[in-house]
N, C-alpha and C positions, 0 to 999 in steps of 0.2 A: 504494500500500500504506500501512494507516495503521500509524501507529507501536506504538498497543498490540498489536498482531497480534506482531512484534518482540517486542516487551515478553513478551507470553506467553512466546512461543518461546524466547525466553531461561531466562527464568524454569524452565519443563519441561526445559528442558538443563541448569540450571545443577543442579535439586535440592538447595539447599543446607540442610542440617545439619549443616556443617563440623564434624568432628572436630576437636579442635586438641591436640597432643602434642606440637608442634613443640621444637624446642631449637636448633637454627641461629639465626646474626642477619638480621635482616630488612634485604631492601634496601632503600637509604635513598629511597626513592618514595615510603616511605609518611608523607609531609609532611601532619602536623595542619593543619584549615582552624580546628579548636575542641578544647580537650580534653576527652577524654570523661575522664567520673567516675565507667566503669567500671574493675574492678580485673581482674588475673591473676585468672583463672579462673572469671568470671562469664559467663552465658550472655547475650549481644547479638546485636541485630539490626539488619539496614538495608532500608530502601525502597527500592526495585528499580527501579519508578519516578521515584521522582527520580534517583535516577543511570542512569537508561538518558536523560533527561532533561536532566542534565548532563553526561555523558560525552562527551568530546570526539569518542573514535575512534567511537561507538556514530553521532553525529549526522554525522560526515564520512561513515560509511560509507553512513548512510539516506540523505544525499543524493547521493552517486552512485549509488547503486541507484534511486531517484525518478526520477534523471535519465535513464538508463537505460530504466524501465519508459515515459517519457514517449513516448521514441523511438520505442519500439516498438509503443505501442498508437498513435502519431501512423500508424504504418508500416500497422496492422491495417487504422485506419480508412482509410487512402489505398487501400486494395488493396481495401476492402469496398465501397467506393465506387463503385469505377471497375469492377468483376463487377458489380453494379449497374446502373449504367449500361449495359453491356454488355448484358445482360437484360434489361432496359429495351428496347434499340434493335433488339435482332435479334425479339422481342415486338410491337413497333409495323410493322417488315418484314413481318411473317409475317402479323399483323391486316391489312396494307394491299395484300398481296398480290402484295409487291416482290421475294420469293426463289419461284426454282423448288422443286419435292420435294426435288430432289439435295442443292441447296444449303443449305438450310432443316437438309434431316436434319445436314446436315455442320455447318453452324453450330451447329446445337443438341449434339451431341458436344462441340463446343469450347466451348460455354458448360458443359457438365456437366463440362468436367475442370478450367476455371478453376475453376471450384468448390469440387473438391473438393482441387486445388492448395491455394486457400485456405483453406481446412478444416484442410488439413492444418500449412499453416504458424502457423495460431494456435492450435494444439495444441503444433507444435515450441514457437513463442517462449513460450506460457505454461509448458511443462515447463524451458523453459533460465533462466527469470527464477524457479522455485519452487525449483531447485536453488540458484541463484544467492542469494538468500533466505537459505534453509538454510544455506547456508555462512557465507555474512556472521552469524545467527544463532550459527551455532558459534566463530567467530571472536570477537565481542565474550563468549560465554561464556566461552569457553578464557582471555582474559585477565582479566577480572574472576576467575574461579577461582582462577587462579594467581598473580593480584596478591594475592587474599585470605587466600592460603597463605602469603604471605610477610608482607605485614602481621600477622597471626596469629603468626609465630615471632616478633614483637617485644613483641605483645601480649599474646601466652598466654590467650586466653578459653579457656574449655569448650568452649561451642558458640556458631556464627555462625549465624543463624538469616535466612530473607528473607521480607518482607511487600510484596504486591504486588496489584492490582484487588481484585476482591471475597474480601468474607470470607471465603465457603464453599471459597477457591481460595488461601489463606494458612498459611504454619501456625501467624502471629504476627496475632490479633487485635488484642490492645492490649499495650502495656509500656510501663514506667516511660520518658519521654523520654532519661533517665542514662546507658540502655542502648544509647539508640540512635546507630549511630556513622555514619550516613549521610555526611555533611558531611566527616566526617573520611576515611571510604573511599573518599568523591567526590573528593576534593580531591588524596588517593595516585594515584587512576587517571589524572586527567590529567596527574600531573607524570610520570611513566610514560610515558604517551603521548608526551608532546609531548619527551622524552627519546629514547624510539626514533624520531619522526619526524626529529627534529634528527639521529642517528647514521645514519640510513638516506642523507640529503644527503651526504653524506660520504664 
C-alpha cells in the first residue's frame, strides 16, 4: 500500500476546518519546532503531507501494516502457486492418459474446490487488511484531530485549515508561509507520541 492512499484517507476523515473557541489550556505536547508569526485569531494552515510524513505514530503504524500486507500477499502467492501447479499436473495426467474416468472426474472436483478455497481466501485476506487500513487511517486521524484541538486552546486561531496533493483536492491553495504552522504541529504530534509510547511501557 502506498503511503499517499493513507494520506488521502486521512485527509477525507480528518475534514479539517477546525472551528476554534476553545478556552481550556492546552497540553503541554504542543512543543514549538519554530514560532509561528501567526497571532490569536488568524486563520492557519498545515500540510498534511508533510506531517503524515513526519509523524512518528502515522510511519510506525504504515510499517507494521507493510509488514503485515507482505505476509500475506507472500501467503497469496504461495497458495497461487502450488493450485497451479496442481492444474498443471492433474492436466498433463489427463493429456497423457495416466487417470481412469472415475479418477480424472474426482481429481478434477478437487482441483475446482482448491480453487475456489483460494478465491475465497484472497477475498477474506484483502477484506481483513482494507479494514485493517481503515482503522489504522482513523487512528492516526483521531489523534492528529484531537492533538489539534488542544494545540488550538493554546493558540486560539479562527480557523485550522489543511493543504494536501493536488489543488482541485485542497481547500488551501497558497498562503502566506507566516500562517503556516506545519513544523510547529509536526513537532507537538510526536512529542505526544512518543509521550504515550513511553507511559504505555509502564
Amino acid at each position: 500500500m502506498k503511503k499517499i492512499s493513507i494520506i488521502a484517507g486521512v485527509v477525507a476523515l480528518m475534514a479539517f476546518a477546525v472551528s476554534c473557541n476553545q478556552n481550556q489550556a492546552a497540553a503541554p505536547a504542543a512543543a514549538a519546532a519554530q514560532d509561528s508569526t501567526a497571532v490569536a485569531g488568524s486563520i492557519v494552515f498545515f500540510n498534511m503531507d508533510k506531517v503524515m510524513e513526519g509523524y512518528d505514530m502515522a510511519n510506525d503504524l504504515n510499517s507494521v501494516f507493510e509488514t503485515k500486507t507482505s505476509g500475506i500477499q507472500a501467503e497469496i502467492d504461495r497458495r497461487g502457486k502450488k493450485l497451479e501447479k496442481d492444474m498443471t499436473d492433474f492436466q498433463n495426467k489427463v493429456d497423457k492418459g495416466l487417470l481412469t474416468t472415475s479418477v480424472a472426474q474426482a481429481q478434477y472436483q478437487k482441483i475446482q474446490q482448491q480453487q475456489q478455497d483460494y478465491q475465497q481466501y484472497v477475498v477474506r485476506k484483502q477484506q481483513e487488511m482494507s479494514e485493517e487500513q481503515q482503522v489504522m487511517m482513523n487512528q492516526i486521524a483521531n489523534a492528529i484531530s484531537e492533538f489539534v484541538q488542544e494545540y488550538n486552546a493554546e493558540h486560539q486561531y479562527a480557523l485550522i485549515l489543511t493543504t494536501a496533493g493536488p489543488i482541485l483536492s485542497t481547500p488551501v491553495v497558497t498562503g502566506d508561509p507566516k500562517l503556516d504552522i506545519t513544523e510547529d504541529l509536526l513537532a507537538g504530534l510526536n512529542a505526544a507520541y512518543i509521550k504515550t509510547k513511553e507511559e504505555s511501557k509502564k
